[in-house]
C-alpha positions as CSV (number, residue, x, y, z in Angstrom):
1,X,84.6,68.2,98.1
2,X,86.9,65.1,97.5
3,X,85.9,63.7,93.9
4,X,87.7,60.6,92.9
5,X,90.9,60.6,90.4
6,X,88.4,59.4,87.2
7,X,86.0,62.5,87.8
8,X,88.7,65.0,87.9
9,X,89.8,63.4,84.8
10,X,86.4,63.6,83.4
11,X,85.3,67.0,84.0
12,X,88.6,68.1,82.3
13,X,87.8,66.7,79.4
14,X,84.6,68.0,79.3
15,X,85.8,71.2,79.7
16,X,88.3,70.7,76.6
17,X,85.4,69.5,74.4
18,X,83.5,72.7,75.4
19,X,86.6,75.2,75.0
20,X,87.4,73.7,71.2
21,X,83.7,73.7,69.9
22,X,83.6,77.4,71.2
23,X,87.0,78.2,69.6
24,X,86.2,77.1,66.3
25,X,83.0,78.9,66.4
26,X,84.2,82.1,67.7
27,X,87.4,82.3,65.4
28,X,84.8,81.9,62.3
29,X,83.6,85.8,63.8
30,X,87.0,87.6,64.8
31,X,90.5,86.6,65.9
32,X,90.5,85.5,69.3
33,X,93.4,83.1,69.1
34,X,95.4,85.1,72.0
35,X,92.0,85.5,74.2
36,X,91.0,82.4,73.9
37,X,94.7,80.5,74.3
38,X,94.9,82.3,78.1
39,X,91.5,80.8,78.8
40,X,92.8,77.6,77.8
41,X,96.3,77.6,79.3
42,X,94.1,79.0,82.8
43,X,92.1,75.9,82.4
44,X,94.8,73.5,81.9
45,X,96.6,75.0,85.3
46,X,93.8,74.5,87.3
47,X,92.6,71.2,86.2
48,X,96.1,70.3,86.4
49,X,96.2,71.7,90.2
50,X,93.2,69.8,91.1
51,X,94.8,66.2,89.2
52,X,98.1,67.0,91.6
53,X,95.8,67.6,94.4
54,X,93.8,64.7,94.4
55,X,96.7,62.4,93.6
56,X,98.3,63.8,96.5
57,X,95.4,62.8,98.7
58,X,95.5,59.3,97.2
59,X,98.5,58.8,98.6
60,X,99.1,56.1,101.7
61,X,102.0,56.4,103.6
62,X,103.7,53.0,105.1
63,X,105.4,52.8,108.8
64,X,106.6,49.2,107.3
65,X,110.2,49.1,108.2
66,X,110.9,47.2,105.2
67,X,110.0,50.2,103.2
68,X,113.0,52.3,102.8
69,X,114.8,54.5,100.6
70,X,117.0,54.4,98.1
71,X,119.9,57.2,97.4
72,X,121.8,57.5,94.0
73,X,124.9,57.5,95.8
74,X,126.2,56.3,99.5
75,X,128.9,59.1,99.8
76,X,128.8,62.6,98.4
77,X,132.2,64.3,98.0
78,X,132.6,67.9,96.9
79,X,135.1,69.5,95.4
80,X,137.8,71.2,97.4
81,X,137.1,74.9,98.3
82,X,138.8,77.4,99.7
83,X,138.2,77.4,103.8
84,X,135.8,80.4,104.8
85,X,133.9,80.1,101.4
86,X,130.7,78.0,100.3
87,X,131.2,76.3,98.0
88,X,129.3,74.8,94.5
89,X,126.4,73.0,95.1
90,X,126.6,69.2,94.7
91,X,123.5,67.0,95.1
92,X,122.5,63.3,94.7
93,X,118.8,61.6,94.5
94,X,116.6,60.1,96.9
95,X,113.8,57.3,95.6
96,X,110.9,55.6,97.0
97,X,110.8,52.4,95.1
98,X,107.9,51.3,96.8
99,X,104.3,51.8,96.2
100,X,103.3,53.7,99.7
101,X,104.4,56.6,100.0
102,X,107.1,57.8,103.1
103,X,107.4,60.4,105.3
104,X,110.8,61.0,106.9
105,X,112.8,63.8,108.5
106,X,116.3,64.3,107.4
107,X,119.3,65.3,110.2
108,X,122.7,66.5,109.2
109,X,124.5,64.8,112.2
110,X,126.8,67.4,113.1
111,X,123.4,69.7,113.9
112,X,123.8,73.5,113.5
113,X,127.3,73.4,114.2
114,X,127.4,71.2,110.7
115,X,130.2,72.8,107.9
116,X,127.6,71.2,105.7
117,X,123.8,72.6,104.4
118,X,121.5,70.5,102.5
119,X,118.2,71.8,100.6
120,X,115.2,69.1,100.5
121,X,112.1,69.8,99.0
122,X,112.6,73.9,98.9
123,X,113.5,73.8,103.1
124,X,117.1,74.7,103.5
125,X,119.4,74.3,106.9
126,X,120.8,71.1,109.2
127,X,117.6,69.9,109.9
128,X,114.3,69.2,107.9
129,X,111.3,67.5,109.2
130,X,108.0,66.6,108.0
131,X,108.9,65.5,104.5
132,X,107.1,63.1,101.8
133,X,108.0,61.2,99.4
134,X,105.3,59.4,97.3
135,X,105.6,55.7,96.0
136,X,107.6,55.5,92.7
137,X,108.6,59.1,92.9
138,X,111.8,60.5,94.2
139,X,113.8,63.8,95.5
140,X,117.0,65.8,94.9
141,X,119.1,66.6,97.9
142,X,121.0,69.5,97.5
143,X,124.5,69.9,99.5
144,X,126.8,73.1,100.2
145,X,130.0,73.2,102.4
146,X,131.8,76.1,104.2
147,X,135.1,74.3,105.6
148,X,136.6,76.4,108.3
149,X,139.6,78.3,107.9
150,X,142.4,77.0,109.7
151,X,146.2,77.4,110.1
152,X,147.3,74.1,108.3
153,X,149.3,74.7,105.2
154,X,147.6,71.4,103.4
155,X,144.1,70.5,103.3
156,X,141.9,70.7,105.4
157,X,138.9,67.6,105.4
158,X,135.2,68.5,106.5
159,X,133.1,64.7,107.3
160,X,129.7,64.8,108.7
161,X,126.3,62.6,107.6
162,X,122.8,63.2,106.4
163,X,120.9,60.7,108.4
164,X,117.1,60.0,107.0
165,X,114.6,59.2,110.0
166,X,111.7,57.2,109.0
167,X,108.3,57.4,110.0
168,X,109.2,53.4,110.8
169,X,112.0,54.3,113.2
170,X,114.4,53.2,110.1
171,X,117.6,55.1,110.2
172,X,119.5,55.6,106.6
173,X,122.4,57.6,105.9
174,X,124.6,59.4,103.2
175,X,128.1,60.4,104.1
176,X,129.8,63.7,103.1
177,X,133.4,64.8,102.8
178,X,134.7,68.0,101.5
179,X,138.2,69.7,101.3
180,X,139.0,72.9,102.2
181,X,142.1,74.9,101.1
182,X,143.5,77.6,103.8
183,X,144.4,81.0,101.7
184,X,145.8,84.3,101.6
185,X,142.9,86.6,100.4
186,X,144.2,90.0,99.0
187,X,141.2,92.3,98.1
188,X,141.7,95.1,96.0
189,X,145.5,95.6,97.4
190,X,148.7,97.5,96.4
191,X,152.4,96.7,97.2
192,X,153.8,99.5,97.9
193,X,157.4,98.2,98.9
194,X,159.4,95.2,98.6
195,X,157.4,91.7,99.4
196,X,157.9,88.3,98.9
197,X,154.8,85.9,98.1
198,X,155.9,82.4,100.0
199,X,154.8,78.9,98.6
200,X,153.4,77.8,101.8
201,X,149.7,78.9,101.1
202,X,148.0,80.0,97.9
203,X,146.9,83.7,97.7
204,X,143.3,84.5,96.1
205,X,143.1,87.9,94.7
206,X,140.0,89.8,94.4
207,X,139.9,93.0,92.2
208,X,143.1,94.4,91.3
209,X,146.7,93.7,93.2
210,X,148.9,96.3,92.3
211,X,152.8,96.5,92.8
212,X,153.7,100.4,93.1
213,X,156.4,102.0,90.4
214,X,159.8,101.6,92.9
215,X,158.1,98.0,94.2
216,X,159.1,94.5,93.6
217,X,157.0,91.3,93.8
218,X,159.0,88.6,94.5
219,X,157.3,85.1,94.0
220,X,159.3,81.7,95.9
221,X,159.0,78.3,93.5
222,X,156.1,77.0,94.1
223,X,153.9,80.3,94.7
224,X,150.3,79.5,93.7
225,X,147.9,82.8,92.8
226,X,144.5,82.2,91.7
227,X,142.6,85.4,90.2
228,X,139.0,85.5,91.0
229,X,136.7,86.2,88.0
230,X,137.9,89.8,86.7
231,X,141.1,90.2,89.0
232,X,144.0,91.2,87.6
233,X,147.7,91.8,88.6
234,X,148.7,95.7,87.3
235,X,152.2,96.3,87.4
236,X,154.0,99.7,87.5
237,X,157.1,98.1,89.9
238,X,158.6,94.8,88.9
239,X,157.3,91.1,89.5
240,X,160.4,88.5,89.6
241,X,158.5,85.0,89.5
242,X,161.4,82.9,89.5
243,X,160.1,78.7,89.9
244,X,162.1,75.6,89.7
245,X,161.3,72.8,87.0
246,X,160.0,70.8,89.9
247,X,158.6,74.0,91.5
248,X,156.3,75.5,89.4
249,X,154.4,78.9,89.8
250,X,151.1,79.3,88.7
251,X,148.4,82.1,88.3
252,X,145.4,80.8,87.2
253,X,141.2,81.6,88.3
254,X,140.2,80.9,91.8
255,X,137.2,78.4,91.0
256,X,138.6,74.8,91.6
257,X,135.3,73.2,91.0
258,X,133.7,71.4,88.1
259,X,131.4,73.3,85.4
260,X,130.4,69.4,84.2
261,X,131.7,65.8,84.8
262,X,135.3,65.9,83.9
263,X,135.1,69.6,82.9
264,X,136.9,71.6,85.8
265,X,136.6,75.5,85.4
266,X,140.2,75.1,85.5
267,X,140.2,74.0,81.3
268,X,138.1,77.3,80.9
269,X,139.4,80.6,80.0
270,X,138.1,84.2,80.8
271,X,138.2,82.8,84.5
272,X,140.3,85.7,85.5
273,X,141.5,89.3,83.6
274,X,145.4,88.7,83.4
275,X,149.0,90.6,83.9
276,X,149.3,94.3,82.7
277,X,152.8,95.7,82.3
278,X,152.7,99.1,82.8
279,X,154.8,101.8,81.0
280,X,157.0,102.3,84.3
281,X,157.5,98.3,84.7
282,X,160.8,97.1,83.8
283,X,163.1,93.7,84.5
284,X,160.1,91.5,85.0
285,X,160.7,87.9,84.8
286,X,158.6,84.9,84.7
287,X,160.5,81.7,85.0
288,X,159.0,78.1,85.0
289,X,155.2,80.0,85.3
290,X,151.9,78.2,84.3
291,X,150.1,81.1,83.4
292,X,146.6,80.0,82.3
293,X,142.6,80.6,82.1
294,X,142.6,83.9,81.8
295,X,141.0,86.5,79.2
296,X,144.7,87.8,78.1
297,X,148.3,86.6,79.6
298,X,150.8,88.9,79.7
299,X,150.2,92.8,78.2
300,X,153.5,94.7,77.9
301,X,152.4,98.4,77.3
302,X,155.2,100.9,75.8
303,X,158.1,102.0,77.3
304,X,161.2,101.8,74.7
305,X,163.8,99.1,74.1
306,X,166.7,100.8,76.1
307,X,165.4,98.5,78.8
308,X,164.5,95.2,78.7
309,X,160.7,95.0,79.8
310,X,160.6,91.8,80.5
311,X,161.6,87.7,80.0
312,X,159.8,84.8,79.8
313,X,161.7,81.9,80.2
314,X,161.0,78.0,80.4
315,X,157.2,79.1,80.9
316,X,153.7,78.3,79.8
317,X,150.7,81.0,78.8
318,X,147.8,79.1,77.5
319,X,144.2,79.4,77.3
320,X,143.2,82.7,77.3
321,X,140.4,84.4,75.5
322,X,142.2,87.2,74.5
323,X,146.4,87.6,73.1
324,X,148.7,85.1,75.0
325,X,151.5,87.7,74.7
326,X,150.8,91.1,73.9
327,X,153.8,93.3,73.8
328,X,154.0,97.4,72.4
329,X,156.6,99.5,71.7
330,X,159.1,98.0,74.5
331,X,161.6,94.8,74.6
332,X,161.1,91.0,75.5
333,X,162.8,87.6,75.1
334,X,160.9,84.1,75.1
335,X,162.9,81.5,75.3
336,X,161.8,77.7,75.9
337,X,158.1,78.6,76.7
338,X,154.7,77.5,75.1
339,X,152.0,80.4,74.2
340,X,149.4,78.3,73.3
341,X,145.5,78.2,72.2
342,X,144.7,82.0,72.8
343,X,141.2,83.3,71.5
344,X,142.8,86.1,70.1
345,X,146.8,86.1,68.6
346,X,149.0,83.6,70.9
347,X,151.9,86.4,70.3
348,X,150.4,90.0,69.1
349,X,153.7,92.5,68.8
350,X,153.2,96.1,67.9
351,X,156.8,97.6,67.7
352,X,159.4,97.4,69.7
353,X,162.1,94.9,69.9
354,X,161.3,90.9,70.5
355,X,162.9,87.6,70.3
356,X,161.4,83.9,70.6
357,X,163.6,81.0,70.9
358,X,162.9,77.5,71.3
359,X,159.2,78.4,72.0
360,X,155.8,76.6,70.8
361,X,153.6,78.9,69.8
362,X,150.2,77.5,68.6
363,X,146.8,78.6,68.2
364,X,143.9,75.4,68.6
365,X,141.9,77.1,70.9
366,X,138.9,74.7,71.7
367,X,136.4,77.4,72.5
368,X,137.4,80.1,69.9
369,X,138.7,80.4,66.6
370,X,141.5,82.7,67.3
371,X,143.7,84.8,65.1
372,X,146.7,83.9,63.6
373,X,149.1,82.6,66.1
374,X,151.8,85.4,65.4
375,X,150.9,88.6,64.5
376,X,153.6,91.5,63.7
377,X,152.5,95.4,63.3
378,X,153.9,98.9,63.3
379,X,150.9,100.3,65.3
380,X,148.4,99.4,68.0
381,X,145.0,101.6,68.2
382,X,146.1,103.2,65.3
383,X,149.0,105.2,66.9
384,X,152.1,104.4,65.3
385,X,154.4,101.4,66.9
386,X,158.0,101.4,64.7
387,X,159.3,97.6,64.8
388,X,163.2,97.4,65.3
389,X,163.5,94.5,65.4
390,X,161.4,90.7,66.0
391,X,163.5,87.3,65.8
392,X,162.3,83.7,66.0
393,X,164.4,81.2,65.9
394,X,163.7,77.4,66.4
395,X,160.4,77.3,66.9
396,X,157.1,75.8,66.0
397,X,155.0,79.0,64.8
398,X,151.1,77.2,63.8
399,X,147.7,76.8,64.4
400,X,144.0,76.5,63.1
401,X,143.8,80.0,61.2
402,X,145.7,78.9,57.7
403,X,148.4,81.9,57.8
404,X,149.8,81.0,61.1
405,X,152.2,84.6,61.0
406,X,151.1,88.1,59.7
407,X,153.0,91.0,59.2
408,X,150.2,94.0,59.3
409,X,152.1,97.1,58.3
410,X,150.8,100.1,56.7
411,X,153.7,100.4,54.7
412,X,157.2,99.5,53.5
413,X,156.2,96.3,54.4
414,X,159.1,94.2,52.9
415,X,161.4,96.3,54.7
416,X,160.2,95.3,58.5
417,X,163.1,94.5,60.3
418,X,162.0,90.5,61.2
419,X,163.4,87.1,60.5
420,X,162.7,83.5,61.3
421,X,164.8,80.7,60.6
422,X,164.7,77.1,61.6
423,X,161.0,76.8,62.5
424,X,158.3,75.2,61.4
425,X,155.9,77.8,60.0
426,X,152.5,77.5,58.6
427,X,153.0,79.8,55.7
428,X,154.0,79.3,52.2
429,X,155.8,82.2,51.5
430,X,158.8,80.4,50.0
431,X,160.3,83.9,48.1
432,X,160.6,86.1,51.6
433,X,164.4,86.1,52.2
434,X,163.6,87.2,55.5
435,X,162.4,82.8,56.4
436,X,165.8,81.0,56.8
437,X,166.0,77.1,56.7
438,X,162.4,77.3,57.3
439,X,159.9,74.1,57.1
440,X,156.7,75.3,55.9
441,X,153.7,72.9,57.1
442,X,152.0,71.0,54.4
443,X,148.8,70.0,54.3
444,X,149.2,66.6,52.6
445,X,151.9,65.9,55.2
446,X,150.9,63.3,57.7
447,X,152.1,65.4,60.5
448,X,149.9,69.3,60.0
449,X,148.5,71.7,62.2
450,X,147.8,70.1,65.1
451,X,149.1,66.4,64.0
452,X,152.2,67.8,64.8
453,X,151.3,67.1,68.6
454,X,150.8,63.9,70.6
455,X,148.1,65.5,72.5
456,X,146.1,66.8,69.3
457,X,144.9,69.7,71.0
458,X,142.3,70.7,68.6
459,X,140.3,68.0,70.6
460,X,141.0,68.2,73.9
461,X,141.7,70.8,77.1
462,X,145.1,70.3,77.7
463,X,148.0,72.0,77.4
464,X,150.1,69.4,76.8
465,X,152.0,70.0,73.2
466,X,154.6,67.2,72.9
467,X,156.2,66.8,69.5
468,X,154.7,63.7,67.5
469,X,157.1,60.9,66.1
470,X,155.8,62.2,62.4
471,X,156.2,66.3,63.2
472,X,158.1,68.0,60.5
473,X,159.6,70.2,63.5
474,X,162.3,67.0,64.5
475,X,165.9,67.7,64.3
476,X,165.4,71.1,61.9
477,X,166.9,73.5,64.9
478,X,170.5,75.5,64.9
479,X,173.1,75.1,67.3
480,X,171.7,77.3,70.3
481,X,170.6,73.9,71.5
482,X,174.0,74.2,73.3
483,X,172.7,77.2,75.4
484,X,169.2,75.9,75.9
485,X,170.3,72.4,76.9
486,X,167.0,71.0,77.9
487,X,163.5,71.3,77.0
488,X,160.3,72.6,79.4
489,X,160.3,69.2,80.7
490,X,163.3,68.8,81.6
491,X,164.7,66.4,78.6
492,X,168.3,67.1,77.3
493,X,168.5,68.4,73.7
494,X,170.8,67.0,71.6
495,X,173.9,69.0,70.6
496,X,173.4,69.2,67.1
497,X,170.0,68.3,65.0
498,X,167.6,69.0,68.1
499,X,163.8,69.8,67.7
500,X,162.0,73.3,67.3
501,X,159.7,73.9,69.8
502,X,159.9,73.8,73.6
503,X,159.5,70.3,74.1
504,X,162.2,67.8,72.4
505,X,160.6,64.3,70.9
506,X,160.7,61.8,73.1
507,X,159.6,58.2,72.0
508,X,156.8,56.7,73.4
């Protein structure tokens, strides 16, 4: 039986007259307030079910070819993928504006051959017929794309169309494009002998790519890795990542589309494990590397001072959920490199011997609160780490945890073999004859935390940490400007009175 709209209406709210009077009575007697709440909700569904129902057989559907419908955008574009993978969904809208309803079928136009899949209505595939679209309502199209691998080096482009068929015989389309990105995939490999990673495609690595004790990993300038979500590159041979200044390396995750508008999973961290030194690795170096997104950077894990473990030079190591650096028992030297917003310490050093200089290291992570930037210990799990030795010289050592460095030693603590001199320092130990020519931020200065930086960080994604006209860290640095003659980007430091940090002040 077909009742009209106003006696569905009606006999629901008869019903809901009934159900209350009875409610009241009944919870008077015992406590039926669960019982009596399923009857209701059961009510309201089917009542509800019935409303849909009959408004669905109100509806008229027009073959007026001046009926058409609208789409909340002409051209869809996705993000670029890597070819031979699907990709995010994207989607857009589709609106009846008029006050019949339509009926349409919708055709990708490359047919089942189509890189391209769109989902209508709960019916996936290339082509979906028979669907409705009531007046004044309105659908989301979802769209996924698979680009085909392919031999070119560059992108590769994927075009096809949606095109709507109405029940009119109108025609209406919405255009696609995608990108797709030819890779090397390396699943769960090891390098077991000398290999060089080229520039000429990226290589994704799923799991865990190992480089065998006796092994080295060499990576050209420009080498692109990106770490799917957990991968992780575990070293007992030797990685020599060697870039250019106009020929970067980077490691970063594998997902290159967006979490939100203006949001790319890129700014994220935790997209990806990170490097692990292992106690056989030695003469490692990482030279102009972007380092970034992952839930640590680089671990260094024991294996004395008589060698040099490993150097990091003129690089970057930022957003990570974990320690930026984390080094035990072994030796490194950071020189003109930023170690930036980590979730845990941006440098964590347990033993060993270690010198920074010239580097920015500064903790404003924008999804944790992270440590102090700089932390210095004589253990690590409790099992005893001596220090012999940790040096920082020019450089900017702050961030949003108030101490900015921390010595953690279970004893003789004012005997731990460490100095810093000409820095900028967000502590305000003034007495420790250990700081030398030290600036130590000030909170009523104009220029603290992170003021000191045109990008101020503590707001924003990037990883930009350019020295502000009014940063306390100008001109306060000691001659080894003449052996690190230039800054990360490239700009000459002067040969006396140049800036802490890795970046020099330029004027804008």
């Amino acid at each position: 039986m077909n009742l009209p709209l106003i006696w569905w209406f009606l006999v629901f709210q008869y019903a809901k007259i009934l159900f209350i009077c009875d409610l009241r009575f009944n919870l008077v007697r015992q406590n039926y307030v669960g019982h009596y709440m399923k009857r209701f909700l059961l009510l309201f569904l089917i009542s509800g079910m019935m409303l849909f129902q009959s408004c669905r057989e109100d509806w008229t559907f027009s073959t007026d070819s001046r009926c058409r419908l609208q789409f909340s955008a002409d051209t869809i574009r996705l993000d670029t993928v890597f070819t031979g993978e699907v990709s995010a969904t994207a989607g857009f809208m589709i609106y009846n504006t008029n006050n019949s309803g339509i009926r349409f079928d919708a055709v990708m136009g490359g047919g089942a051959g189509s890189p391209f899949r769109m989902n209508l209505d709960g019916e996936g595939g290339s082509t979906i017929t028979g669907l409705e679209i009531g007046g004044g309502d309105s659908l989301f199209c979802f769209i996924s794309v698979k680009v085909p691998e392919s031999d070119d080096s560059g992108l590769t482009d994927a075009f096809d169309s949606i095109r709507f068929i109405l029940e009119s015989g109108t025609v209406q389309f919405v255009r696609l494009h995608a990108s797709g990105q030819n890779a090397v995939r390396l699943r769960g490999s090891t390098i077991d002998h000398n290999t060089v990673f080229s520039a000429r495609l990226p290589y994704v690595i799923y799991d865990t790519l190992r480089v065998a004790g006796g092994a080295v990993l060499t990576l050209e300038p420009g080498c692109r890795m990106y770490f799917h979500k957990d991968a992780v590159l575990d070293l007992a041979g030797t990685i020599v990542a060697q870039g250019t200044p106009d020929s970067v390396i980077i490691m970063r995750g594998d997902r290159l589309d967006l979490m939100l508008p203006r949001l790319p999973y890129d700014l994220l961290n935790a997209q990806w494990g990170g490097i692990c030194l292992g106690r056989e690795s030695t003469g490692n170096i990482f030279s102009y590397c972007d380092i970034h997104g992952g839930s640590w950077g680089i671990r260094a894990d024991s294996s004395g001072t008589d060698k040099l473990k490993m150097s990091v030079v003129s690089s970057v190591i930022h957003n990570v959920s974990g320690n930026g650096i984390e080094a035990t028992s072994c030796r490194i030297e950071v020189a003109n490199s930023q170690i930036t917003n980590a979730g845990g310490s941006c440098v964590d050093i347990a033993g060993g011997l270690s010198e920074f200089t010239f580097c920015t290291i500064a903790g404003f992570s924008v999804w944790t609160a992270g440590l102090d930037p700089v932390s210095l210990k004589d253990n690590r799990d409790e099992k005893p780490a001596p220090i012999e030795g940790a040096v920082f010289r020019n450089c900017i050592i702050t961030g949003r945890n108030n101490k900015g460095f921390t010595v953690t030693v279970d004893s003789l603590r004012d005997k731990v073999p460490f100095s810093i001199s000409n820095s900028l320092i967000m502590v305000q130990d003034t007495t420790d004859v250990r700081y030398r020519d030290v600036v130590f931020e000030n909170r009523d200065s104009k220029a603290y935390g992170s003021s000191n930086f045109t990008d101020r960080t503590s707001r924003g994604y990037g990883s930009v940490f350019t020295l502000d006209s009014l940063s306390r860290a100008r001109g306060i640095a000691d001659t080894l400007s003449r052996v690190w003659t230039v800054d990360l980007a490239g700009v000459p430091r002067p040969y006396s009175g140049a800036d802490a940090g890795c970046y020099q002040y330029v004027p804008q």
